[in-house]
C-alpha positions, 0 to 999 in steps of 0.5 A: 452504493453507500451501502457497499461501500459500507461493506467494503469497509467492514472487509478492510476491518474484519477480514483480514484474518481471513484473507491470511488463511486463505493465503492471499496476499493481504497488501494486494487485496487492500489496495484492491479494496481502496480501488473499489472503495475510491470507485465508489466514491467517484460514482458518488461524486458524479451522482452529486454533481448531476443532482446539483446540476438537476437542482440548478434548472429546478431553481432557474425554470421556477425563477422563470416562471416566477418573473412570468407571473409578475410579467403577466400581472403587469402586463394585465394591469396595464391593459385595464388602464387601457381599457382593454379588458379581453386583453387583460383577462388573457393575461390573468389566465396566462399568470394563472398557469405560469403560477401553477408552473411556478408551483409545482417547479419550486416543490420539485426544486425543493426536493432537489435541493433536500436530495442534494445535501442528502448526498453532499452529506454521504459522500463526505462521509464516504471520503472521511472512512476513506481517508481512515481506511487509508490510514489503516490500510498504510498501517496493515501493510507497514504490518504485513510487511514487517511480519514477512521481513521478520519471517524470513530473517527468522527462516534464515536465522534458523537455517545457520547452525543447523544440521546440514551447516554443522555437517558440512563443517564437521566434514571440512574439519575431518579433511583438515585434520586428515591433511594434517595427518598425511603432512605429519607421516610424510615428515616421518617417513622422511627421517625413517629414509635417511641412511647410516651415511648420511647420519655419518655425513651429520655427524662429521659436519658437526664436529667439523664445525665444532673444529672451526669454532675452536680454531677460531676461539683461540686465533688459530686460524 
C-alpha cells in the first residue's frame, strides 16, 4: 500500500504536464488523486489499528501466563510445606508449560510491537506527503484556474476589433451616411420644387415686413 501510494505521489508531482496534453481536466484528475491518495491512508489506518489491537492480546495472554507461572510456583511451594510432594510436582510441571507459553507470547508480543511502530511511522508519513500534496494540490488548481480565466479573457480580448467586429461597423457607418445622404437630396428636392409664385409669395412678405418696420420706426402706425 505504502509503495502506491508513493506512486500516486509521483503522478501529482510529475505528471501534470501530461495530463494537459491528453486534454483532461488537470483540477478533476487531482482531486481524483487526493481521493485515491486518502483511501490509502485510511486502509493504513485501519491496518494499524488491528495490529495495535493484535499487539494488545499478544501483551495480556503473555502477562496471563506470566502471573501463572508465579501462581504455580507458589502454589508448588505451599504443597512442599504440606508435604505434598505429588502435589507440588504437578504444579512445577504446569509452571513449566505456562513458562513455555509465556515464552513464545512474549517473543510474539515483541514482534507486534516492533510491527506496530513500523506502521505508526509509515502512516505518519503518508499524512505528512498528504498534507504537502494537499498543498500543492490547492496551489495547481489556484494554477490551472487562472490559466483558463486568462485564456478566456485573452479569447474574448482578441475577438474585440477584429475582422468580423470592424466589418459590421463599417457596414453601420456606410448605412449612416447612407441615411444622411437621402436626408440631404430630400432638402434639395425640397427647394428645387418651390414655384416662381412662391418665390414671389417670399419676396412680397419680406418687403411687407420690411414695411411694418418702417411704420413702426417712425410712429406711423
Amino acid at each position: 500500500m505504502f509503495r502506491f501510494f508513493k506512486r500516486m505521489k509521483t503522478v501529482v508531482s510529475s505528471e501534470l504536464n501530461a495530463m494537459l496534453d491528453k486534454a483532461e481536466d488537470p483540477v478533476k484528475m487531482l482531486d481524483q488523486f487526493m481521493r485515491e491518495m486518502g483511501d490509502e491512508i485510511r486502509e493504513v489506518e485501519s491496518a494499524v489499528a488491528k495490529q495495535i489491537a493484535n499487539e494488545k492480546m499478544l501483551k495480556r495472554k503473555a502477562d496471563d501466563a506470566s502471573a501463572m507461572v508465579e501462581k504455580r510456583q507458589n502454589q508448588a511451594e505451599k504443597a512442599i510445606e504440606a508435604g505434598e510432594e505429588d502435589l507440588a510436582r504437578r504444579a512445577l510441571q504446569d509452571k513449566k508449560e505456562y513458562e513455555g507459553q509465556e515464552s513464545s507470547l512474549h517473543a510474539s508480543w515483541e514482534q507486534a510491537k516492533n510491527d506496530t511502530e513500523v506502521l505508526k511511522s509509515k502512516l505518519d508519513e503518508m499524512k505528512k506527503e498528504y498534507q504537502q500534496m494537499q498543498i500543492k494540490k490547492d496551489s495547481l488548481k489556484a494554477r490551472a484556474e487562472s490559466a483558463k480565466t486568462r485564456t478566456r479573457l485573452n479569447r474574448t480580448m482578441s475577438s474585440i476589433g477584429g475582422d468580423e467586429s470592424k466589418q459590421g461597423f463599417e457596414r453601420m457607418e456606410e448605412k449612416v451616411m447612407r441615411f444622411e445622404a437621402e436626408a440631404e437630396t430630400s432638402e434639395d428636392l425640397k427647394q428645387a420644387s418651390r414655384t416662381l409664385d412662391d418665390e414671389f409669395k417670399k419676396l412680397d412678405n419680406d418687403v411687407d415686413d420690411e414695411l411694418a418696420a418702417l411704420k413702426k420706426a417712425m410712429g406711423k402706425e
